[in-house]
ZASE-79950 format. One record per residue (C-alpha): x, y, z. Coordinates in steps of 0.02 Angstrom, whole numbers, plus 50000, padded with zeros to 5 digits. Layout:
BEGIN
XYZ/...
END
This chain:
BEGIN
500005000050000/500865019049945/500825025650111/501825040250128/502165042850326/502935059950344/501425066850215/500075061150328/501215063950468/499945080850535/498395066050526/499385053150634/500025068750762/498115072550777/497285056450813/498735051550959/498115069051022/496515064251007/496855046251106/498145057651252/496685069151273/495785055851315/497085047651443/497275065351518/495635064851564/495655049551661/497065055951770/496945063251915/497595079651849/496725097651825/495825096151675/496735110951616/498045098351565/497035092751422/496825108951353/498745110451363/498955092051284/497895097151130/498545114051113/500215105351102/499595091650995/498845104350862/500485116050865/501565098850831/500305092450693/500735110250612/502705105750594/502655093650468/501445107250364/503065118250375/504355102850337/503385097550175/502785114350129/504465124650163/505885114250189/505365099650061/504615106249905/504315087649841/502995093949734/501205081549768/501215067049854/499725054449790/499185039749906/497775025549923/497635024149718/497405042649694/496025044249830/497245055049976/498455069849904/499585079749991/499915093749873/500075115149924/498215116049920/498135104050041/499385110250153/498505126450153/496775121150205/497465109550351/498525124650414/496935134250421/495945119350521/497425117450631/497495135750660/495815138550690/495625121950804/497015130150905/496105146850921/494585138750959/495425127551090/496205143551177/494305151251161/493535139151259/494715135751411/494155150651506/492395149251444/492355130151525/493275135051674/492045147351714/490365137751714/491065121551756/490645112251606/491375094851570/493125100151467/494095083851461/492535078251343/492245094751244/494235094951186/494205077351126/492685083351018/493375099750950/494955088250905/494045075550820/492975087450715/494815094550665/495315080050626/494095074550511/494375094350421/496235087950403/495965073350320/494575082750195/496005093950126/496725079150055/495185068150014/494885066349817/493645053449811/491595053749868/492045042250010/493445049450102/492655067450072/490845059750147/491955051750303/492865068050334/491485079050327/490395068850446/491885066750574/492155086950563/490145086350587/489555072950709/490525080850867/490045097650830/488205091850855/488735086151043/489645103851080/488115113851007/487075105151169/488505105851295/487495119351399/486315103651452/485335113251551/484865128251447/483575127851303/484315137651205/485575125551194/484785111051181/483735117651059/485205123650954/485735104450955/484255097550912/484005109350737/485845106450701/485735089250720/484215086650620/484745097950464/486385091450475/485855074450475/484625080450313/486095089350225/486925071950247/485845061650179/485235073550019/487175073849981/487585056549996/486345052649886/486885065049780/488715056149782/487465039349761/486845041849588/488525052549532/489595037749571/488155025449508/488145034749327/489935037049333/490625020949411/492135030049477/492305034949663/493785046249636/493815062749575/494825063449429/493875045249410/492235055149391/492785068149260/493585056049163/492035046249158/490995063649118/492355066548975/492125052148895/490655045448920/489525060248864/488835061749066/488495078149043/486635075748973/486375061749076/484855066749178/485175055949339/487115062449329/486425082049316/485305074249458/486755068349557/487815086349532/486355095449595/485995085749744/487885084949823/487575106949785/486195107449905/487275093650043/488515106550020/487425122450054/486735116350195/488365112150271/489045130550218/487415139850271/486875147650127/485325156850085/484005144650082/484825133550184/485435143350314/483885143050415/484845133750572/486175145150565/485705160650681/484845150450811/486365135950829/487585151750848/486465160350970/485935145951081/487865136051070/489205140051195/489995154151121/491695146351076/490745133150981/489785145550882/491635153450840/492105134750760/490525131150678/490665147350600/492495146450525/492925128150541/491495117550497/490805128750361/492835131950311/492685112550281/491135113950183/491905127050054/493295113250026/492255099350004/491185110549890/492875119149788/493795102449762/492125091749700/491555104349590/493255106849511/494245092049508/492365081749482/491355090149393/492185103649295/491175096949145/489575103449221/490135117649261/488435126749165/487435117149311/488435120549467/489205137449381/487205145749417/486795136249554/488355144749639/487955161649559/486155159749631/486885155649801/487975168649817/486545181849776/485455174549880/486745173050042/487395190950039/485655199850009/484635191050142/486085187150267/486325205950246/484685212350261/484345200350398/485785206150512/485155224250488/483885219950616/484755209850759/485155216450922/485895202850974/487845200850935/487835184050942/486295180950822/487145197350707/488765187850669/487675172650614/486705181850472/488315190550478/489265172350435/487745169350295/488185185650192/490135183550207/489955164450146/488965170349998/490345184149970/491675168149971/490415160349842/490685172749732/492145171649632/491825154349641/490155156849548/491165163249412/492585151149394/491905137849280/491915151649139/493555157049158/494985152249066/496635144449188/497415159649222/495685168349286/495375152049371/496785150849477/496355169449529/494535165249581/495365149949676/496555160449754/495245173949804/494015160349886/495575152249975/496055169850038/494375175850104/494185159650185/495765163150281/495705178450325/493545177150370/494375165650498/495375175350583/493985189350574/492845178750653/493455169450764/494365186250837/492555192050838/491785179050954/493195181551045/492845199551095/491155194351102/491595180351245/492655194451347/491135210351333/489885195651390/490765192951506/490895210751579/489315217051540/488285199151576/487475202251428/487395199051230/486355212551183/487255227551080/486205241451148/487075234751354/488805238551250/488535255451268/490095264851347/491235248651339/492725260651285/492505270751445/492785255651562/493655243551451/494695253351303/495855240151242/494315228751221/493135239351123/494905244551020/494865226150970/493105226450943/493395239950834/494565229750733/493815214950706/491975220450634/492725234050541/493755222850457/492205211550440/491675226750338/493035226250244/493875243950301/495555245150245/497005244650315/496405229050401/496325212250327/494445210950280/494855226250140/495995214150031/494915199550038/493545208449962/494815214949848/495435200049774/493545192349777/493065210949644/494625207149566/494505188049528/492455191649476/492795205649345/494345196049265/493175198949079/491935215749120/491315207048964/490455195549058/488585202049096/488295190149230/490065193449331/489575212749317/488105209649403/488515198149532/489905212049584/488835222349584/487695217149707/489325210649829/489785229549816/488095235549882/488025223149995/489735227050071/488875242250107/487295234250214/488465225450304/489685240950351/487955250250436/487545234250572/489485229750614/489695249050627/488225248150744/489355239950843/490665248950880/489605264150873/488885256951037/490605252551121/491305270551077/490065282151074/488575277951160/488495279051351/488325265651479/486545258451530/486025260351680/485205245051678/486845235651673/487855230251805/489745231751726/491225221151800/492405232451798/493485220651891/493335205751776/495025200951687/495445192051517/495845174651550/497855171551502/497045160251342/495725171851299/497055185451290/498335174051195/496925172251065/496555189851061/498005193651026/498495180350890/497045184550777/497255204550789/499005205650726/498345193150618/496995203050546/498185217650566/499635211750478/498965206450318/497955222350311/499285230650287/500695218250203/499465208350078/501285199750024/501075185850175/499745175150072/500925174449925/501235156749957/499175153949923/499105158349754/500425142549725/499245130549826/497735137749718/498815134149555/499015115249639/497385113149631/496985123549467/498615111349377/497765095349447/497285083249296/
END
């Protein structure tokens, strides 16, 4: 069997994580000391990224018959699921420690659901993709209902769990009749198959396509199947919302990118409008929608709707692109997702700490946070303006490279359009995050809240803080750092 170790060497670091996590937990230790072991686990599962990505420029590795590669655009995407595993992690130990919840358990989940993210930047067949994406999905069920004695949250469960388990079975069947029509499991299988066998008018084939599209929206959240969205994200534990928002719909967009191109690049005049549609859809009403919440919590989950269907929107374009303008739109969806990640999860962040202060997730009982807490409403400053996509933070040059990648041919009537909604929906979405930080700066404290003025960042609440903001910070203002994603992208874009 072509197994090449040191390429899945990240996967193997993972799951004996995963497995110490577990033995920490049994020990009669502070359960701190399994945050610790999987914060360590995730920062040594990065190291081989660096060795195979940096130091070994082998070019891709192939394994299991074609079915697992290890090329740049997969050592991009698992970065990003390590990263944002480890940001996530450091997110919840304070949030744990402070209501007592059960931790040892919750860590082993969050790690699992990474794991399965890792192993879907390398998957290129329908099975290994389906396996991945229910292991980044299952656990993340468990978390949403780890409040067990709130409603909210055990409501939140209960809709995620049911619409995930329906986005599951609508795409597996999907991957059912593809594979049935095609007889191929594997991607480049499957567009053989569809390049030589004529597949493309095949009714049950165009069947197959369109069902694994609406698997995939579900799992992403967009407009009309974002309907679980808002309430998992308001009644979760906080720090899960954060992951569900960036990680499991991060893993989504990658199941969704590699299918459609490395699949079904033949059909790309069914998926190519189905995206288009999607992304219209997602930014208008996630927009719109968020205009009206005044909760923060429930905001940055319309909020996560729109910015997913901004993400879908080069990709709406790509299938009519030629290689060069492909690799761009590649380039600007990998890029948005990145840097929407550390956006967001610096976000929730903020949005853990001002709870915390104020005992409250309601904007309006923001009011005044710069006159007791400056440094945090200067961070909460940063990251939802850069949501909006105010330069010189990060957020400006995602949407830059996403108007960029769209209007490659101004030609193209439908590209026009599409950027031209994104642009006045970028505007929508500047008026509720600057609601935001209007409240935080200008307006003054309620009376009706009772502010801890005493109340202190936890030591990993800060480190996370502060990872993320010079994150967001840094490419703002040197774009130059993602250089290195526009060569994963062409991996991807050069694939046969």
């Amino acid at each position: 069997m072509d197994i090449d170790y040191h390429a899945i060497a990240p996967e193997m670091i993972l799951a004996v994580t995963i497995i110490a996590v577990l033995v920490v937990d049994l020990l009669p230790v502070d359960k701190y000391f399994t945050a610790v072991t999987g914060l360590v686990g995730l920062f040594a599962a990065a190291i081989p990224l660096l060795t195979l990505g940096v130091l070994e420029d082998e070019g891709t590795r192939t394994m299991l018959g074609g079915s697992y590669v290890v090329d740049d655009f997969a050592l991009v995407l698992k970065g990003l699921f390590l990263v944002t595993g480890f940001v996530s992690l450091l997110i919840s130990v304070g949030y744990l420690e402070d209501d007592r919840f059960y931790q040892g358990e919750f860590y082993f989940l969050l790690l699992a659901s990474v794991g399965g993210a890792v192993v879907m930047a390398s998957s290129r067949d329908l099975l290994t993709l389906f396996i991945g994406l229910e292991v980044v999905s299952g656990p993340a069920f468990l978390m949403a209902g780890w409040r067990k004695g709130d409603v909210r949250s055990n409501e939140a469960a209960l809709k995620y769990f049911i619409t995930g388990v329906l986005a599951a079975t609508i795409l597996v069947f999907g991957m059912t009749l593809v594979y049935g029509v095609s007889g191929a499991l594997t991607f480049e299988g499957i567009r053989n198959a569809t390049q030589a066998g004529g597949l493309v008018d095949e009714p049950a084939f165009v069947l197959g396509v369109i069902f694994v599209l609406v698997g995939f929206g579900f799992k992403v959240s967009a407009v009309p199947f974002h309907f679980w969205a808002p309430d998992v994200y308001q009644g979760a534990p906080t720090p899960v919302a954060a992951y569900v928002s960036v990680g499991s719909k991060a893993a989504g967009f990658v199941g969704l990118l590699s299918l459609c191109y490395l699949a079904f690049p033949e059909v790309s005049e069914i998926w190519g409008p189905a995206l288009w549609i999607l992304a219209a859809a997602s930014m208008t009403v996630g927009n719109l929608t968020a205009l009206r919440q005044t909760n923060v919590v429930r905001l940055l989950g319309y909020s996560s709707v729109a910015q997913g269907g901004f993400i879908l929107v080069p990709f709406a374009m790509a299938g009519t692109f030629d290689e060069v303008a492909l690799a761009d739109a590649f380039f600007a969806t990998v890029t948005y997702l990145l840097i929407y990640a550390f956006m967001n999860l610096g976000a929730f962040a903020v949005v853990i700490a001002a709870a915390r202060k104020t005992g409250s997730g309601e904007i309006a009982d923001w009011g005044g946070l710069s006159t007791y807490s400056p440094a945090l409403a200067g961070l909460l400053a940063v990251f939802f303006l850069s949501l909006a996509g105010i330069p010189p933070l990060a957020g400006w040059f995602a949407k830059l490279v996403m108007f960029q990648s769209v209007l490659f041919d101004p030609t193209n009537t439908w590209a026009v359009v599409l950027a031209a909604l994104a642009a006045l929906n970028a505007v929508v979405a500047f008026f509720y995050y600057a609601k935001v930080v209007k409240a935080a700066w200008f307006d003054s404290v309620p009376e009706t809240v009772e502010v801890d003025r005493e109340r202190r960042l936890s030591p990993s609440l800060a480190l996370a803080l502060g990872l993320t903001v010079v994150a967001v910070i840094a490419v703002g203002i040197y774009p130059p750092l993602l250089a290195f994603f526009g060569e994963a992208t062409e991996a991807l874009v050069a694939a046969p």
